[in-house]
PDB file of N, CA, C and O in Angstrom:
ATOM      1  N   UNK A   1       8.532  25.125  24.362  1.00  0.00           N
ATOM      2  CA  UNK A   1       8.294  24.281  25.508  1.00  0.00           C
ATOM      3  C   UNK A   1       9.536  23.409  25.722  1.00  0.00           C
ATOM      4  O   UNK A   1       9.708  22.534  24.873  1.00  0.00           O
ATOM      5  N   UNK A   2      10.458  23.505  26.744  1.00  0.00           N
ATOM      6  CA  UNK A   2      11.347  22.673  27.623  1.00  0.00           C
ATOM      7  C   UNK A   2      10.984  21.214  27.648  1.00  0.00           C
ATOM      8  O   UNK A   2      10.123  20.893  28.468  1.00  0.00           O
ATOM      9  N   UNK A   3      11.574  20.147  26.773  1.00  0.00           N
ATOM     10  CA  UNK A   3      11.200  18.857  27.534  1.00  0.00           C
ATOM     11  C   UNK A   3      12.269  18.041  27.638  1.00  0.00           C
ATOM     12  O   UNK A   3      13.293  17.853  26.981  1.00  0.00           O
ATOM     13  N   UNK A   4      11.537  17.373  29.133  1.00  0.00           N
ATOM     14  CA  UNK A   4      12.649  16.673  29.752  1.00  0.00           C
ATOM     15  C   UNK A   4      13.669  15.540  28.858  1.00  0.00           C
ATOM     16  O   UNK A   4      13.613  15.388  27.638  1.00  0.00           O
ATOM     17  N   UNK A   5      14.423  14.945  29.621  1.00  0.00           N
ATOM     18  CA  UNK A   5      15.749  14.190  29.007  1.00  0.00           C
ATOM     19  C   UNK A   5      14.422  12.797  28.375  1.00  0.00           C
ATOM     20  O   UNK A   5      14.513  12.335  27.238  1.00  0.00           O
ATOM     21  N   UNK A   6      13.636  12.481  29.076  1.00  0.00           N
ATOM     22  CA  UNK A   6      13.154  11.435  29.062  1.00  0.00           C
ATOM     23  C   UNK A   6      11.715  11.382  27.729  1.00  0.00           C
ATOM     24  O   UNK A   6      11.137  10.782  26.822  1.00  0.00           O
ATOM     25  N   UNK A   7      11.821  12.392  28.470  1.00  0.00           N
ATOM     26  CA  UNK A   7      10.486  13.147  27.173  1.00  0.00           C
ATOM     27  C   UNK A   7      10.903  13.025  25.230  1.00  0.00           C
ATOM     28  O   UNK A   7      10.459  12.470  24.225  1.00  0.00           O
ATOM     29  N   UNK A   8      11.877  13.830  25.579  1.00  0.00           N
ATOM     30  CA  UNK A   8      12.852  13.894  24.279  1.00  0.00           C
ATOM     31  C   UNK A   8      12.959  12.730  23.191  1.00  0.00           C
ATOM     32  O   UNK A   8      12.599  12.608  22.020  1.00  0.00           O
ATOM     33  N   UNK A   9      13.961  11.527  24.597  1.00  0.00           N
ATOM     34  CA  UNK A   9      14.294  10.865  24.228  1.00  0.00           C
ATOM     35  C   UNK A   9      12.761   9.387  23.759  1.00  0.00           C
ATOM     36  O   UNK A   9      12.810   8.351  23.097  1.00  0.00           O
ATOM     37  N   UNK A  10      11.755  10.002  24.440  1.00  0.00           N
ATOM     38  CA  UNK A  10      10.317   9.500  24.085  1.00  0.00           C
ATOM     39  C   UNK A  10      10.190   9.679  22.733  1.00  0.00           C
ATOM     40  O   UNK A  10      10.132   8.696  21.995  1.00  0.00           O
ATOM     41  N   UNK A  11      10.120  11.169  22.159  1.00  0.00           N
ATOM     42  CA  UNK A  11       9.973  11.387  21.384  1.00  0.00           C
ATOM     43  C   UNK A  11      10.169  11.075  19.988  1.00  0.00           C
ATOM     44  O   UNK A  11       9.418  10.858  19.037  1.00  0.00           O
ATOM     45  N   UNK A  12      12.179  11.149  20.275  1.00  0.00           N
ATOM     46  CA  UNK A  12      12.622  10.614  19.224  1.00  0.00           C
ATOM     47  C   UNK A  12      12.792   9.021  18.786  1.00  0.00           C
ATOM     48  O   UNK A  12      13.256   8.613  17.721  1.00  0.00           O
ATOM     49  N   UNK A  13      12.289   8.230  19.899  1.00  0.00           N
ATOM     50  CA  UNK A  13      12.132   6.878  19.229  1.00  0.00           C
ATOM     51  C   UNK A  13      10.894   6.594  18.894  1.00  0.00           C
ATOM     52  O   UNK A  13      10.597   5.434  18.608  1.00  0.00           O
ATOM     53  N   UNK A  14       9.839   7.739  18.871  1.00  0.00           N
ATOM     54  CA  UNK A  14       8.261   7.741  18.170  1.00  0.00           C
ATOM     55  C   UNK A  14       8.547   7.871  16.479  1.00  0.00           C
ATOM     56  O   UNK A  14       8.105   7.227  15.527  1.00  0.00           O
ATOM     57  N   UNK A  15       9.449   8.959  16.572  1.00  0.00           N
ATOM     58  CA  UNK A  15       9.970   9.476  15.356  1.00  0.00           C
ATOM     59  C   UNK A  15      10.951   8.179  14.336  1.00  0.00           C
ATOM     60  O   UNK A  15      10.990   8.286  13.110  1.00  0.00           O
ATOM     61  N   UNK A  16      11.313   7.601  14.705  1.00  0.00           N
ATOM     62  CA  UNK A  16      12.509   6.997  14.347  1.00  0.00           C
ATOM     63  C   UNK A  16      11.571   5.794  14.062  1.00  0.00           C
ATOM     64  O   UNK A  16      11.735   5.219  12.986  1.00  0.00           O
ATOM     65  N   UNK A  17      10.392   5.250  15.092  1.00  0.00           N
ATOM     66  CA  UNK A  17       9.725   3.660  14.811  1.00  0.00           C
ATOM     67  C   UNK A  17       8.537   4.039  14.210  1.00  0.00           C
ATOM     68  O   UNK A  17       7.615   3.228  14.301  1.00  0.00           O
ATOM     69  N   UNK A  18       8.205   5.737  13.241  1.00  0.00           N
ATOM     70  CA  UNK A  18       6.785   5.886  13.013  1.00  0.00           C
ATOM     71  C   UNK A  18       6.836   5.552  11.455  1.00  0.00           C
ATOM     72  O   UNK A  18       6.058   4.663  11.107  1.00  0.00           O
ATOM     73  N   UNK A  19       7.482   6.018  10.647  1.00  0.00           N
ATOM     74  CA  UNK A  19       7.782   4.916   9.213  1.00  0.00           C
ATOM     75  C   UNK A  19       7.451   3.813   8.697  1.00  0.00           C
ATOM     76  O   UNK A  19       7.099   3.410   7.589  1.00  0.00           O
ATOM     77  N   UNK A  20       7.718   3.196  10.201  1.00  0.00           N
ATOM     78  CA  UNK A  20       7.815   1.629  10.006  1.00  0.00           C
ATOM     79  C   UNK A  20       6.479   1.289   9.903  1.00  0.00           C
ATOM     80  O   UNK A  20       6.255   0.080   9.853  1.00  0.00           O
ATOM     81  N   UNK A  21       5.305   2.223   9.846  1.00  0.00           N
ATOM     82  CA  UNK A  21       4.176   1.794  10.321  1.00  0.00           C
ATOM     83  C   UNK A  21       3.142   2.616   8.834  1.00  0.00           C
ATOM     84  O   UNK A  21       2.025   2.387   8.369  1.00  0.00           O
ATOM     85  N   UNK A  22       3.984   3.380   8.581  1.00  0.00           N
ATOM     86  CA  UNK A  22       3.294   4.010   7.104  1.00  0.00           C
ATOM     87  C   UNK A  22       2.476   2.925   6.170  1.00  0.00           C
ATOM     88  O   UNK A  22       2.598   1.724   6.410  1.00  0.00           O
ATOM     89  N   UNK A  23       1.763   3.324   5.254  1.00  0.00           N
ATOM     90  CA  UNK A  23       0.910   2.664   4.436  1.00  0.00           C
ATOM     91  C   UNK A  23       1.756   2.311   3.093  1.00  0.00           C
ATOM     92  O   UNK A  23       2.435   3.291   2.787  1.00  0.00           O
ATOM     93  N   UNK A  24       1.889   1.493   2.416  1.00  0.00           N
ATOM     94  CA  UNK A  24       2.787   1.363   1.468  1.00  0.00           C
ATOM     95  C   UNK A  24       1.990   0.635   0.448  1.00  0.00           C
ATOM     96  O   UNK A  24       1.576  -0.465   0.815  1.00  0.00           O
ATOM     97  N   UNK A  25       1.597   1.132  -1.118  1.00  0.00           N
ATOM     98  CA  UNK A  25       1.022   0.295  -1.749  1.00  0.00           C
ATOM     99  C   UNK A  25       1.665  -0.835  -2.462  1.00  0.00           C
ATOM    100  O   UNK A  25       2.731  -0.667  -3.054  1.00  0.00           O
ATOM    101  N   UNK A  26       0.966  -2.156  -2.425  1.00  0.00           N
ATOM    102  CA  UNK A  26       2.141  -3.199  -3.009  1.00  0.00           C
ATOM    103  C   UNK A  26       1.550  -3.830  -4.477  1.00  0.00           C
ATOM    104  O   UNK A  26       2.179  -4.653  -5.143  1.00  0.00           O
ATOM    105  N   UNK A  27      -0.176  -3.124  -4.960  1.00  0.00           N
ATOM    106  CA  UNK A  27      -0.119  -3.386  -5.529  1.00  0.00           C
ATOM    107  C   UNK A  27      -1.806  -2.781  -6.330  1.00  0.00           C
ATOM    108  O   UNK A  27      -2.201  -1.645  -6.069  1.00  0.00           O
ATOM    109  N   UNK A  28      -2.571  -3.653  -7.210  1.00  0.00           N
ATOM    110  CA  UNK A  28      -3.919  -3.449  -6.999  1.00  0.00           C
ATOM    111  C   UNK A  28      -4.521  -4.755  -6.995  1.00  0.00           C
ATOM    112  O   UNK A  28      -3.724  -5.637  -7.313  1.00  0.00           O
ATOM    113  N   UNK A  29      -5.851  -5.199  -6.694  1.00  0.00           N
ATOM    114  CA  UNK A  29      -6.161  -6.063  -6.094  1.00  0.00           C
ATOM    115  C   UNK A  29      -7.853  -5.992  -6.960  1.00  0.00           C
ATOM    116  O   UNK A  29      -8.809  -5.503  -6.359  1.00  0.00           O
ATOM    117  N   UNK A  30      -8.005  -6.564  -8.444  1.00  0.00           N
ATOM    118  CA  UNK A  30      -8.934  -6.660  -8.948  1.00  0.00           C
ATOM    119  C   UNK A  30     -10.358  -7.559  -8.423  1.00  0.00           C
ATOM    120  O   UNK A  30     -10.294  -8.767  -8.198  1.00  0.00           O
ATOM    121  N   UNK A  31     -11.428  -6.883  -8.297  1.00  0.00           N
ATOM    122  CA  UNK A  31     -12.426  -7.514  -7.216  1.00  0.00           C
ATOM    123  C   UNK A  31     -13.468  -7.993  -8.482  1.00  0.00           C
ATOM    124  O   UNK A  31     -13.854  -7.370  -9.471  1.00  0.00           O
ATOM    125  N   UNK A  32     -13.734  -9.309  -8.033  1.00  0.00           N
ATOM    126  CA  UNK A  32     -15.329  -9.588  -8.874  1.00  0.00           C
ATOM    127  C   UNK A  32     -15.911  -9.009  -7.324  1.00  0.00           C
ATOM    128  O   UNK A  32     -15.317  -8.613  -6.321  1.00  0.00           O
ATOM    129  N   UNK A  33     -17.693  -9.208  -7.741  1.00  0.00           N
ATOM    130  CA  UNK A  33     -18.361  -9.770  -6.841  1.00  0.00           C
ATOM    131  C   UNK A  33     -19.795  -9.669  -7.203  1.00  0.00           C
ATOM    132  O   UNK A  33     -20.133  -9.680  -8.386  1.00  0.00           O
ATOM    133  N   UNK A  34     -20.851  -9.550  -6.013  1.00  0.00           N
ATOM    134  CA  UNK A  34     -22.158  -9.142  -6.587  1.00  0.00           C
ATOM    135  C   UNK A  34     -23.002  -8.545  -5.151  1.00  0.00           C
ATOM    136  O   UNK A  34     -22.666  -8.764  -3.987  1.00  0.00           O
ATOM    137  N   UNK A  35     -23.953  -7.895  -5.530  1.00  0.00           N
ATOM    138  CA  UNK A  35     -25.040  -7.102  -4.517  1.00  0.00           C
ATOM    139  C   UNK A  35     -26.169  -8.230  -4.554  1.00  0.00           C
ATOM    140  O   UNK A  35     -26.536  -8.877  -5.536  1.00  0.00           O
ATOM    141  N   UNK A  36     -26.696  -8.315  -3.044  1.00  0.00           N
ATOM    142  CA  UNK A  36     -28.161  -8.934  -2.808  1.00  0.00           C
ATOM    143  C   UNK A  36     -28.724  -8.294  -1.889  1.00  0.00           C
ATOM    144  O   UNK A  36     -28.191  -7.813  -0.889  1.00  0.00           O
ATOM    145  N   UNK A  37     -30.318  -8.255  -2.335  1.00  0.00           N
ATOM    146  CA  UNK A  37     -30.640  -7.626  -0.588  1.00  0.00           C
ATOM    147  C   UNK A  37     -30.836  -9.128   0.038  1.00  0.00           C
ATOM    148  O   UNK A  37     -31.587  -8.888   0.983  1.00  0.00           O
ATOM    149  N   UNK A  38     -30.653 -10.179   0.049  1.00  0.00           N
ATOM    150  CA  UNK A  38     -30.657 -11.539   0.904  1.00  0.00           C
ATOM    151  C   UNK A  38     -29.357 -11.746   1.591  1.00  0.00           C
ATOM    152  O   UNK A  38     -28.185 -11.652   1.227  1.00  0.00           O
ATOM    153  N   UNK A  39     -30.090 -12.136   2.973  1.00  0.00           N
ATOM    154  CA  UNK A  39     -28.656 -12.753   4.129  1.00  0.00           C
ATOM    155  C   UNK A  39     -28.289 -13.604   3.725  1.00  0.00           C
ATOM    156  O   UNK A  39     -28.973 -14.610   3.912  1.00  0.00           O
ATOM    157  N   UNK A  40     -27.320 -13.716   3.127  1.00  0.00           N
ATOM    158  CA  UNK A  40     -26.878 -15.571   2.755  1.00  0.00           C
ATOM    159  C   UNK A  40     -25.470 -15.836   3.504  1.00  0.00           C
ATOM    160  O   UNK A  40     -24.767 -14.943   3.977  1.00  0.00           O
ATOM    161  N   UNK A  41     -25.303 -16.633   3.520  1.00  0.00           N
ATOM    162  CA  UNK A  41     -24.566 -17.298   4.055  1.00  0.00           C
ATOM    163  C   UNK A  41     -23.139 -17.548   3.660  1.00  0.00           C
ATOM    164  O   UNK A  41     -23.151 -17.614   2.431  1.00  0.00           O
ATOM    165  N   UNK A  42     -21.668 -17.754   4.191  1.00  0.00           N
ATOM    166  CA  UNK A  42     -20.649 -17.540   3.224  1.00  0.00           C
ATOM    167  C   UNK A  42     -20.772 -18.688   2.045  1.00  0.00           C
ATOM    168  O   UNK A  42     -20.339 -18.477   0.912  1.00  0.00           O
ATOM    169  N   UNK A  43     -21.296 -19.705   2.359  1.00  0.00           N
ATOM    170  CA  UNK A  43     -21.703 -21.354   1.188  1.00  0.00           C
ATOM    171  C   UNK A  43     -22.469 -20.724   0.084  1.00  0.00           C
ATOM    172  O   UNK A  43     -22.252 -20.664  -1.126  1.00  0.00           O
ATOM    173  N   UNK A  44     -23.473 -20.248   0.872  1.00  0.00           N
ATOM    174  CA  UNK A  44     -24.727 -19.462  -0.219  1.00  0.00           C
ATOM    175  C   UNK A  44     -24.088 -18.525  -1.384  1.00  0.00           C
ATOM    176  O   UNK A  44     -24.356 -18.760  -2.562  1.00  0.00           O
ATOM    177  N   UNK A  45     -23.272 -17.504  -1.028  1.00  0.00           N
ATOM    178  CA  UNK A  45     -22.589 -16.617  -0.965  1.00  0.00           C
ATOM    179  C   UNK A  45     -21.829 -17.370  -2.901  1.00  0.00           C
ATOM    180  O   UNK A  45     -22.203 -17.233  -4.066  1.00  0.00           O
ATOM    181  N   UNK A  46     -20.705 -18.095  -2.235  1.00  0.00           N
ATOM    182  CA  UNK A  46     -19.893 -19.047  -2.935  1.00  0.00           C
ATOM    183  C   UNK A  46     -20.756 -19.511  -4.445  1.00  0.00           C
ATOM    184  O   UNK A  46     -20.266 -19.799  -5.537  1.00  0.00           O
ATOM    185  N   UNK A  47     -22.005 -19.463  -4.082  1.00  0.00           N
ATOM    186  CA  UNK A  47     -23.025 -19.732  -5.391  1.00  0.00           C
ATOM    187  C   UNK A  47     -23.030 -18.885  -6.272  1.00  0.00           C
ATOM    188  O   UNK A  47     -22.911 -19.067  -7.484  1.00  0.00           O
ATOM    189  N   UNK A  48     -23.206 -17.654  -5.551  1.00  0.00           N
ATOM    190  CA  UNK A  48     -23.589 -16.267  -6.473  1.00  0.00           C
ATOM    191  C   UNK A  48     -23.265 -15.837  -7.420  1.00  0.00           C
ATOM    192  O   UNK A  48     -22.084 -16.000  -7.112  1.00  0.00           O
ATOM    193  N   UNK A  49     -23.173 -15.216  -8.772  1.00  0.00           N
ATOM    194  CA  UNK A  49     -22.672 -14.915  -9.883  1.00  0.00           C
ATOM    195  C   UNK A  49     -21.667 -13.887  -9.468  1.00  0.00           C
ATOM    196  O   UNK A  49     -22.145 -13.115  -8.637  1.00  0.00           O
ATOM    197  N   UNK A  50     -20.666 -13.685  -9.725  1.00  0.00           N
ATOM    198  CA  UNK A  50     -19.748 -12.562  -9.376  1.00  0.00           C
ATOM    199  C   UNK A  50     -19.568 -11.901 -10.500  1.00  0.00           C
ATOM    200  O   UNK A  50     -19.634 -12.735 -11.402  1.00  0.00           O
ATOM    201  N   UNK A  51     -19.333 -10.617 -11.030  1.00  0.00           N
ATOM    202  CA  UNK A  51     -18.887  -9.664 -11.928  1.00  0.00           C
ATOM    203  C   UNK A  51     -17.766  -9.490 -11.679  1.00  0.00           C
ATOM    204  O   UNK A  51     -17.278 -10.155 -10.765  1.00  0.00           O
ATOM    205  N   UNK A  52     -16.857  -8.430 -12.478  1.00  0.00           N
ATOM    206  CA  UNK A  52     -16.417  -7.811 -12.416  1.00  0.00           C
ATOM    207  C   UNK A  52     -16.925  -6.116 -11.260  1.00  0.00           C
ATOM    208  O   UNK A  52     -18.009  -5.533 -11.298  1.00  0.00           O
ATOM    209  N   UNK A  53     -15.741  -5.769 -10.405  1.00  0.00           N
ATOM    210  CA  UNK A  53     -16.433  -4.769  -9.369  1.00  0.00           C
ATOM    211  C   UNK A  53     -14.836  -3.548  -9.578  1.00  0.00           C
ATOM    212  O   UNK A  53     -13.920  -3.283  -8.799  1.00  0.00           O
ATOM    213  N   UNK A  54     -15.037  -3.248 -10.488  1.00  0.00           N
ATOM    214  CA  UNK A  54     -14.404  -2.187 -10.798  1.00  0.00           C
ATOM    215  C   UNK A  54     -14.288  -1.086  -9.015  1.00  0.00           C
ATOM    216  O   UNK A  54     -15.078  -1.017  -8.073  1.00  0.00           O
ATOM    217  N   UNK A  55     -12.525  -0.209  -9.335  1.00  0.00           N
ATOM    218  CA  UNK A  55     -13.307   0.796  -8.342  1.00  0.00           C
ATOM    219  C   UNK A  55     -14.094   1.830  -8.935  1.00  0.00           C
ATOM    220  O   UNK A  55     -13.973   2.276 -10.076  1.00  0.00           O
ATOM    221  N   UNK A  56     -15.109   2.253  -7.843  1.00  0.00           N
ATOM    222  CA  UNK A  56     -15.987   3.378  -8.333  1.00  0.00           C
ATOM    223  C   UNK A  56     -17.440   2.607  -8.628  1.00  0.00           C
ATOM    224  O   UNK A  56     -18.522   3.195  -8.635  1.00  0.00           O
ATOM    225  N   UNK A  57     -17.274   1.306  -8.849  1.00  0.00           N
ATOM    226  CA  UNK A  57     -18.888   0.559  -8.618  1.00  0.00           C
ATOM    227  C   UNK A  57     -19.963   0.814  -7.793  1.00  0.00           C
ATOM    228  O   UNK A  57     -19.768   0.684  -6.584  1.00  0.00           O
ATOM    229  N   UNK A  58     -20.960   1.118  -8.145  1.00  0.00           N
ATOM    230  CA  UNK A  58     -21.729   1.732  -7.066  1.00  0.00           C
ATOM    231  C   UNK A  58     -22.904   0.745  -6.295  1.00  0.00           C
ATOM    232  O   UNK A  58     -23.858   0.205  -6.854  1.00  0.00           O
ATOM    233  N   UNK A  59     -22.644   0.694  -5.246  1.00  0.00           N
ATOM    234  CA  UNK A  59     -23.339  -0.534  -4.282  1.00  0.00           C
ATOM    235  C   UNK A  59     -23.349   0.108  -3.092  1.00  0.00           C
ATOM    236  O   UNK A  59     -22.888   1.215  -2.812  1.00  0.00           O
ATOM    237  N   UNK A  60     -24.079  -0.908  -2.218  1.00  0.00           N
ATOM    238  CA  UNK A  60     -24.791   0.057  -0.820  1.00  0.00           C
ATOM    239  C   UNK A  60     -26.038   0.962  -0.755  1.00  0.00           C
ATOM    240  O   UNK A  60     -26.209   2.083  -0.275  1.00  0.00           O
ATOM    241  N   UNK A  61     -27.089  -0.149  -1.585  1.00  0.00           N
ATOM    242  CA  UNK A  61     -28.481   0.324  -1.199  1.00  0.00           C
ATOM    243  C   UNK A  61     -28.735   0.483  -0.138  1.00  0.00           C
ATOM    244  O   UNK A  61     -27.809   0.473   0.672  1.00  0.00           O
ATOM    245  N   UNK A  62     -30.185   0.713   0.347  1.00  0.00           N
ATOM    246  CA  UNK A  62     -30.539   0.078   1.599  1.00  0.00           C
ATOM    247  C   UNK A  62     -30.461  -1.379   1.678  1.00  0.00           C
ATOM    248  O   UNK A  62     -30.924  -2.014   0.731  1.00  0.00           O
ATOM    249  N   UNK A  63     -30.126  -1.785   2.320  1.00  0.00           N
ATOM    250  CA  UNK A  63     -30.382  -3.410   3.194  1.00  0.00           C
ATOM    251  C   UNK A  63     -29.637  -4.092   2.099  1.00  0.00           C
ATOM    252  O   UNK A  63     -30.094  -5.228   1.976  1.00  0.00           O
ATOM    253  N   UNK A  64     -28.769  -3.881   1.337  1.00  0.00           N
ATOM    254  CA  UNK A  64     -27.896  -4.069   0.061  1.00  0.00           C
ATOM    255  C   UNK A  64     -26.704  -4.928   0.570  1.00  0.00           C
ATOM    256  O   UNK A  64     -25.779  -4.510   1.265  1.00  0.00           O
ATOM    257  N   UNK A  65     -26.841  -5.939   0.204  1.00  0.00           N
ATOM    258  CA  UNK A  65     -25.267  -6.922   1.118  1.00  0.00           C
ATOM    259  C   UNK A  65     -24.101  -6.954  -0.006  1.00  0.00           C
ATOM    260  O   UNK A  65     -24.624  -7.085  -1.113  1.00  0.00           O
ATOM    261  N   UNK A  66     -22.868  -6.885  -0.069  1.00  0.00           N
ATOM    262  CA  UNK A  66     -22.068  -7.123  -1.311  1.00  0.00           C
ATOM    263  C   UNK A  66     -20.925  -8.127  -0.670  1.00  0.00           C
ATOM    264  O   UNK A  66     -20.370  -8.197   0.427  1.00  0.00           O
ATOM    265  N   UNK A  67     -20.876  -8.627  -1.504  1.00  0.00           N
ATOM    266  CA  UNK A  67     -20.120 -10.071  -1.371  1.00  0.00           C
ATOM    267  C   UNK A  67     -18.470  -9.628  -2.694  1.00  0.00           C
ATOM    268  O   UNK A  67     -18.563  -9.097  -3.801  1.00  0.00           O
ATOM    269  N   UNK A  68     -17.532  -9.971  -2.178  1.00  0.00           N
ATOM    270  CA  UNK A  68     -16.620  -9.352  -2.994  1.00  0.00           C
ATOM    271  C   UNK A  68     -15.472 -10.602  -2.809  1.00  0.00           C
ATOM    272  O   UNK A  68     -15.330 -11.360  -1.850  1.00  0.00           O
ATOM    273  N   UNK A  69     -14.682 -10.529  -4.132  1.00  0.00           N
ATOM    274  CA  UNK A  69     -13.599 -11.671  -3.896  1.00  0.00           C
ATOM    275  C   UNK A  69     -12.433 -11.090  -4.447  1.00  0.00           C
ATOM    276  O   UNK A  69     -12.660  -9.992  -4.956  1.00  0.00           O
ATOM    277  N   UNK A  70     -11.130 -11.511  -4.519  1.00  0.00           N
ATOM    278  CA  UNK A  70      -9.910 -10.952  -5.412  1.00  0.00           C
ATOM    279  C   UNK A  70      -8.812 -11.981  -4.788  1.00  0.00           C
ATOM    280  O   UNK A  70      -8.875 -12.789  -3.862  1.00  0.00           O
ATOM    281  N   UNK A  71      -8.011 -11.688  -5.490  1.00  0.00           N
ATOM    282  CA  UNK A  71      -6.650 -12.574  -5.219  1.00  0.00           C
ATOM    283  C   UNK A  71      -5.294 -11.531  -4.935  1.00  0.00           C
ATOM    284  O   UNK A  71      -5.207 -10.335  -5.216  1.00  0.00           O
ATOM    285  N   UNK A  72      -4.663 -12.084  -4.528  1.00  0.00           N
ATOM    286  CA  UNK A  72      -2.805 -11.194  -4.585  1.00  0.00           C
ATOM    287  C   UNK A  72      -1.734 -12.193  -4.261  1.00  0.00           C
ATOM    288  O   UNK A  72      -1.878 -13.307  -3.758  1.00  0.00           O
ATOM    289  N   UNK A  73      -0.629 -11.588  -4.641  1.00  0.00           N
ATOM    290  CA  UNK A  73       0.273 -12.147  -3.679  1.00  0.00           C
ATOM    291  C   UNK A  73       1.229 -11.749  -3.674  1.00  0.00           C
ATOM    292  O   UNK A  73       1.848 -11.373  -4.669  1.00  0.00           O
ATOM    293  N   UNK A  74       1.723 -11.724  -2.175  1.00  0.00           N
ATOM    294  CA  UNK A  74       2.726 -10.803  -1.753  1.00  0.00           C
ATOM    295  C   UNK A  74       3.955 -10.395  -1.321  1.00  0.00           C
ATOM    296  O   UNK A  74       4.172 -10.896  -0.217  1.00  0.00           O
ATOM    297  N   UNK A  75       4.717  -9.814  -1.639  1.00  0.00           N
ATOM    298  CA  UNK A  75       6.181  -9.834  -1.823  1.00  0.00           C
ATOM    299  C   UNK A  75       6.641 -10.464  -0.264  1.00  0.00           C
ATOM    300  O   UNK A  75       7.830 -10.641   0.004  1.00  0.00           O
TER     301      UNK A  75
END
């Protein structure tokens, strides 16, 4: 397929600014937290016992709320 001067030149600054937009890991990001089936509130929330929430923790019952916290900081 033939494309125009304008097309091209579309193209190659898609190519050239699409990098810039890649996913880059900076780090890992250790989570406490805890599961309720209760609406609480972010205050309420702040009360709750937090664990450790490894990945691969398994949460997301039905009607299952998870409340999660962690820290980072970044280059």
């Amino acid at each position: 397929m033939a494309l125009t001067t304008e097309w091209r030149c579309r193209i190659d600054n898609w190519r050239r600014e699409l990098p810039n937009h890649f996913y880059r890991a900076l780090g890992v990001i250790d989570l406490r937290g805890f599961t309720t089936t209760g609406q609480l509130s972010p205050a309420e929330a702040l009360q709750g016992e937090s664990r450790p929430m490894p990945p691969g923790t398994r949460w997301g019952a039905k009607w299952e709320y998870g409340w999660f916290q962690g820290e980072t900081v970044l280059p």
